[in-house]
N, C-alpha and C positions, 0 to 999 in steps of 0.2 A: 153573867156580865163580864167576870174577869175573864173566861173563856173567850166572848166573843171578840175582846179589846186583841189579845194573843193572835185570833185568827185574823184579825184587821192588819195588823203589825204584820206577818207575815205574809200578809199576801201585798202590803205597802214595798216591804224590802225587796221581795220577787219581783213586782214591777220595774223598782227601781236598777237590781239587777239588771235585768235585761232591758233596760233604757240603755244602761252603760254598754252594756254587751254590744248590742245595735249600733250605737255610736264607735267604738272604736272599729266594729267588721267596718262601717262603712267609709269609714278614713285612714286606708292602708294607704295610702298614696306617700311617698316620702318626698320630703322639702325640704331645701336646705335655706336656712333663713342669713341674712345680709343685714349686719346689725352695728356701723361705724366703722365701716372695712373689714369686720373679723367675718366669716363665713362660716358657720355652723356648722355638722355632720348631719348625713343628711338621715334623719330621721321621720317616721308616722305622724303624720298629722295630729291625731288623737293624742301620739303622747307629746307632743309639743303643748299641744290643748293644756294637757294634766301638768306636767311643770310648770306653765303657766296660772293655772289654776294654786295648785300646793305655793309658789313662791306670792302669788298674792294674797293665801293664805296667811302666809306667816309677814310680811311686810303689815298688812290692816292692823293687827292687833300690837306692835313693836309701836306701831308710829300714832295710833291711840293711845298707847302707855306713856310715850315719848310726852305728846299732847297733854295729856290728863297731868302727867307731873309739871309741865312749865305752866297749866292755867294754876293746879292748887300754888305754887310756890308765889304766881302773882299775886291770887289771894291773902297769901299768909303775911304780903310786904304792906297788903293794904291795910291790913287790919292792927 
């Protein structure tokens, strides 16, 4: 059983691997993006993708924490 969970996991990551793989061969195209007059360099699609991705990584969980501490702090006035 714990063998076959290993070989599931393994062949999960491989897929997932080569999802990404596939995604960034097929978005070499480069773009420059136009964002309040500032112009970008002009960079791969994909990685535009993945910056975009990693910074709304880390913005979610900043502005949940942000959140979570202004509701507890409301609680704590009411009580």
């Amino acid at each position: 059983m714990r063998n076959l969970k290993r070989v599931l996991l393994v062949i999960f990551v491989l897929l997932l691997v080569l999802a990404i793989l596939a995604f960034v061969l097929e978005n070499q195209q480069s773009v420059s993006l136009l964002f309040l007059g500032w112009a970008g360099p002009q960079l791969p699609v994909s990685l535009i993708m993945l910056i975009a991705l990693l910074i709304g990584m880390l913005i979610g969980p900043v502005l949940g924490w942000f959140l979570g501490r202004a509701s507890r702090a409301s609680r704590k006035r009411l009580v």
